[in-house]
C-alpha positions as CSV (number, residue, x, y, z in Angstrom):
1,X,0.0,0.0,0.0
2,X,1.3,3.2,-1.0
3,X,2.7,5.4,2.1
4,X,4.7,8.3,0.8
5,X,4.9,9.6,-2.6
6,X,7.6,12.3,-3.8
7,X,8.1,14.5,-7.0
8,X,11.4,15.3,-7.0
9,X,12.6,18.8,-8.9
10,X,12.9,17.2,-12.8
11,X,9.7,15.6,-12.2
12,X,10.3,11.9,-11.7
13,X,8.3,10.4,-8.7
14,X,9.3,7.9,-6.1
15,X,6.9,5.8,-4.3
16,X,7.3,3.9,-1.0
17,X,5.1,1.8,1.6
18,X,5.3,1.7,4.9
19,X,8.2,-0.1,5.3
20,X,10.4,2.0,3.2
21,X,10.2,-0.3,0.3
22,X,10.3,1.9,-3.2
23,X,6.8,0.7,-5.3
24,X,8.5,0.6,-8.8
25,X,4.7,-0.2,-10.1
26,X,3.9,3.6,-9.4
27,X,7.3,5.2,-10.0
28,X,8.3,7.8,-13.2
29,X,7.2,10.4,-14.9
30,X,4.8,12.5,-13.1
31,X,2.6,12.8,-16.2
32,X,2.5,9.5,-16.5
33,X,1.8,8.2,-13.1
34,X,0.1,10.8,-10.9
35,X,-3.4,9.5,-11.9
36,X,-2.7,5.8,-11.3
37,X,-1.2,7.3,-8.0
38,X,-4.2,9.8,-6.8
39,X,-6.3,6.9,-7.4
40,X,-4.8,4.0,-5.4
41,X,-3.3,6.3,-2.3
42,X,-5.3,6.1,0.6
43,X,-6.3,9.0,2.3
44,X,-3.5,8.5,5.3
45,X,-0.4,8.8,1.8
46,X,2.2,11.1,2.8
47,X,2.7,13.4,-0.8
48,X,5.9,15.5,-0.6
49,X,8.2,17.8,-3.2
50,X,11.6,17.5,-3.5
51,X,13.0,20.8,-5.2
52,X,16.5,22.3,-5.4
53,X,18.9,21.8,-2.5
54,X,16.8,21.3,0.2
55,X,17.9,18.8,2.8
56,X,14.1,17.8,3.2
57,X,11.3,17.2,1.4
58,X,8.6,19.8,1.6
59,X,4.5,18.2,2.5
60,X,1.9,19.4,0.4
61,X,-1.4,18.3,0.2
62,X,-2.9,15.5,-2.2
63,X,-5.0,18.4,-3.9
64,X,-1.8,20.4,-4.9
65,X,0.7,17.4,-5.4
């Protein structure tokens, strides 16, 4: 089950469940895999960006990832 999705600055997207495991089934372009994504998350997904030189990941919500 998908637990925490992140769209890193060139727009790939990594995917992980709760135990840290990547989800390769749901990971790539962001054009290509946000819908399958959006529909399959539950509500409880953790959806992050990635951008520039930040040391962490910035949470944003489902509606704006």
């Amino acid at each position: 089950m998908i637990k925490t999705v992140i769209k890193l600055k060139n727009d790939t997207v990594m995917v992980f469940d709760a135990r840290g495991e990547q989800m390769e089934a749901y990971q790539g372009e962001y054009d290509v895999v946000r819908r399958k994504i959006l529909e399959n998350a539950p509500p409880d997904a953790v959806f992050l960006y990635w951008v520039g030189s930040n040391p962490i990941p910035e949470t944003v919500s489902r509606e704006e990832w």
